[in-house]
C-alpha positions as CSV (number, residue, x, y, z in Angstrom):
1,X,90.3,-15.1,-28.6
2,X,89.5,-15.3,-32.1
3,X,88.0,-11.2,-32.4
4,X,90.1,-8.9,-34.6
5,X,92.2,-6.8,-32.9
6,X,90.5,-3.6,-34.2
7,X,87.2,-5.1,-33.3
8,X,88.6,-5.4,-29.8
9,X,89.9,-2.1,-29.7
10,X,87.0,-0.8,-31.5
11,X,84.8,-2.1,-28.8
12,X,86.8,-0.7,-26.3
13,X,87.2,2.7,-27.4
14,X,84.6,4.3,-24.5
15,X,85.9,1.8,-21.5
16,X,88.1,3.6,-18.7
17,X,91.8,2.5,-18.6
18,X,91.0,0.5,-15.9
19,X,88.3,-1.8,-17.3
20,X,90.7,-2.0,-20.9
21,X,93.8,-3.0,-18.7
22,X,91.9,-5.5,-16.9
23,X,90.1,-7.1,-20.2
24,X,93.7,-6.7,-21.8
25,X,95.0,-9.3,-19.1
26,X,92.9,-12.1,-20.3
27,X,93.9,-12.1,-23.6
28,X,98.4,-12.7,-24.7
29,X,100.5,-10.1,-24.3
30,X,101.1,-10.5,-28.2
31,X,97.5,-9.7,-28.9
32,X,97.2,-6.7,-25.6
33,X,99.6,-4.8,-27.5
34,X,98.3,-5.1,-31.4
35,X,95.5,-4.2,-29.4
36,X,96.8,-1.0,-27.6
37,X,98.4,0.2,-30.8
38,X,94.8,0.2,-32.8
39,X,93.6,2.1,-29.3
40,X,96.4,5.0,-30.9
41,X,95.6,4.6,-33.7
42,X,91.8,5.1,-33.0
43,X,92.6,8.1,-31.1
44,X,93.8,10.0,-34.1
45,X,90.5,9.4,-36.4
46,X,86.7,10.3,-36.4
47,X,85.2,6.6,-36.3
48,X,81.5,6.4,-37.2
49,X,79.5,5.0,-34.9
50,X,77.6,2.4,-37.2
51,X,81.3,1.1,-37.3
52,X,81.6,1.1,-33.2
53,X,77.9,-0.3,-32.7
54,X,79.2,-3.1,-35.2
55,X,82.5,-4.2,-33.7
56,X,80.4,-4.0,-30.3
57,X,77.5,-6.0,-31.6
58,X,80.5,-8.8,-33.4
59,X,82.1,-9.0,-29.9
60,X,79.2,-9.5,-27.9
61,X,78.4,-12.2,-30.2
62,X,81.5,-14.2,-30.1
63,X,81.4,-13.8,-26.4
64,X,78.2,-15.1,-26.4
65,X,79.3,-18.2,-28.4
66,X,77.6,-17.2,-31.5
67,X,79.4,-17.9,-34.4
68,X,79.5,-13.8,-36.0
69,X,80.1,-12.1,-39.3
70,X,83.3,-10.8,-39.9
71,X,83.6,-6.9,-40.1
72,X,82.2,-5.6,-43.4
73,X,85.0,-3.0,-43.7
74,X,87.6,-1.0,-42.5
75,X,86.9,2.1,-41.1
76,X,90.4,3.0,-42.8
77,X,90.2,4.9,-45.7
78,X,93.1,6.3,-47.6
79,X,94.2,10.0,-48.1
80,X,94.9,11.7,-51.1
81,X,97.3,14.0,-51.2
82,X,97.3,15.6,-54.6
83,X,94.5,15.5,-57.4
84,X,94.7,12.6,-59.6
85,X,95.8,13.9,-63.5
């Protein structure tokens, strides 16, 4: 499966363990757990939807055999610390 990881996981936020351990069996164990870990990792931060309604909209593309856009942007945005001087 050619969909980003954080796509995936993007798109899978809302789904039930259940239903994500059953679409994680279809794809390599390699890719189930980069998966997993951007599950944690989403777990921790305040996603925008617009960024959920795209990765959802990407995936239901590809799985539809369109040939989709690749994700405008990370979500990810870095933290300052300290003011700049």
């Amino acid at each position: 499966m050619k969909t980003g990881d954080r796509d995936l996981a993007l798109a899978m936020m809302f789904l039930e363990d259940r239903e994500r351990g059953e679409l994680l069996e279809r794809v390599s164990s390699q890719k189930a757990a980069r998966v997993r870990a951007e599950l944690q990792l989403q777990e921790r931060l305040r996603i925008e939807y617009r960024h959920y309604l795209d990765a959802v909209q990407r995936l239901t593309a590809e799985l539809g055999g369109s040939r989709c856009a690749r994700s405008r942007g990370s979500y990810l945005r870095p933290h300052r610390t300290r003011p700049l001087r």
